[in-house]
Backbone as CSV, one residue per row, in Angstrom:
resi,resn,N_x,N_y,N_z,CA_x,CA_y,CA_z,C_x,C_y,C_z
1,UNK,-7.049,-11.642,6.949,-6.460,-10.321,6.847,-7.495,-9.318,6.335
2,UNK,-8.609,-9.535,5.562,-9.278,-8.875,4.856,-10.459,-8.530,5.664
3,UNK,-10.287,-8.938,6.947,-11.614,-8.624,8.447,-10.964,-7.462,9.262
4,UNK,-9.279,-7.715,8.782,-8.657,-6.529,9.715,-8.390,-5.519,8.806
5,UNK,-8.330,-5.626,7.655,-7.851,-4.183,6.496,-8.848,-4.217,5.616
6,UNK,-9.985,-3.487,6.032,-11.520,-3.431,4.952,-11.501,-3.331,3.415
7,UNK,-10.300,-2.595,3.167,-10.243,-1.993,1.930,-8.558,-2.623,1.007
8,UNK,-8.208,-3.570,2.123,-7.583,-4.346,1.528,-7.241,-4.933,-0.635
9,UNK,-7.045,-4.457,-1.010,-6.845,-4.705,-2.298,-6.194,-6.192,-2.977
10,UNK,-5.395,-6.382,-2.542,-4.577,-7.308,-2.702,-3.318,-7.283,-1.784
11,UNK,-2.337,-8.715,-1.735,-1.798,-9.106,-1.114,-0.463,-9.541,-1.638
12,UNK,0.727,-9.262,-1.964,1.794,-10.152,-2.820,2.857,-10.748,-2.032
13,UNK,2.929,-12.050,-2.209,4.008,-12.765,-1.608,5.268,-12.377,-2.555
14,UNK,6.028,-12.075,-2.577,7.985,-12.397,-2.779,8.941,-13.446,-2.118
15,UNK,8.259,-14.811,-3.073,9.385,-15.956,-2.401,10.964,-15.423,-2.750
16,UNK,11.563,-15.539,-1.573,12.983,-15.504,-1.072,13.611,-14.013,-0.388
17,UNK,12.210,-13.164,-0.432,12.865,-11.844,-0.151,12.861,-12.013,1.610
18,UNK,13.517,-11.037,2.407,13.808,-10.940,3.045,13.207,-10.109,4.181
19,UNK,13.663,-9.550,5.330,13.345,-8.453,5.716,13.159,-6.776,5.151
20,UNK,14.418,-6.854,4.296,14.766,-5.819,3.554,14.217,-5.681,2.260
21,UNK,12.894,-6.026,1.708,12.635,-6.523,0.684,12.900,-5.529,-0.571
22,UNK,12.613,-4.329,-0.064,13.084,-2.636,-0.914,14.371,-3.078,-1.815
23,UNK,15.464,-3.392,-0.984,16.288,-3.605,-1.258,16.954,-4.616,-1.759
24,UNK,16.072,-5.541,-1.446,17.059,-6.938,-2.486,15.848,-7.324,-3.109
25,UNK,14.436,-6.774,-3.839,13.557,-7.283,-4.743,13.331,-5.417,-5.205
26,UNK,14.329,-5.019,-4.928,13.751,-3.589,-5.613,13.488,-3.428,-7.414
27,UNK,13.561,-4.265,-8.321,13.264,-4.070,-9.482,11.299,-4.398,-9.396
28,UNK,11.277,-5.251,-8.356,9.545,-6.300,-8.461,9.192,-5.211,-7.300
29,UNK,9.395,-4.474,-6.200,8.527,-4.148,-5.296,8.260,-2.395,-6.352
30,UNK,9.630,-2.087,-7.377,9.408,-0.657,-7.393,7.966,-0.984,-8.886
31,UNK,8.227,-2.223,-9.550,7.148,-2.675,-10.194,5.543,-2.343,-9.722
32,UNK,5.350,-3.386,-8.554,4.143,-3.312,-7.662,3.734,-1.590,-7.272
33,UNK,4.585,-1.149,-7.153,4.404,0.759,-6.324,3.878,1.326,-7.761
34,UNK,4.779,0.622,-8.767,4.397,1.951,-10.046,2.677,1.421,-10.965
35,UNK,2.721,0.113,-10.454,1.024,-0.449,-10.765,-0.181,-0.238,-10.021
36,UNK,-0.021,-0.166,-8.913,-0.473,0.416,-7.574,-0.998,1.764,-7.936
37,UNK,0.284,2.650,-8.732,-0.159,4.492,-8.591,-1.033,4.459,-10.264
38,UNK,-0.862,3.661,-11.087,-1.127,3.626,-12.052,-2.950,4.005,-11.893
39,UNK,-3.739,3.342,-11.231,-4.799,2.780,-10.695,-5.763,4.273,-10.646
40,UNK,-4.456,5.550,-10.007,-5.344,6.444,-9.425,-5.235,7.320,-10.536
């Protein structure tokens, strides 16, 4: 993955989430977004 997205950062799996992951891991994905913005 990291030959096709240069600037690739990292990668997080969510065992059991779904298609909808927003929505049924939204306490851990809104986690990841607010560590993510932290950065800049």
């Amino acid at each position: 993955m990291k030959r096709d997205v240069p600037l690739l950062e990292d990668v997080v799996v969510i065992e059991g989430a779904g298609h909808f992951i927003h929505q049924e891991r939204a306490d851990k994905i809104n986690t990841y977004i607010y560590d993510f913005f932290k950065k800049f």
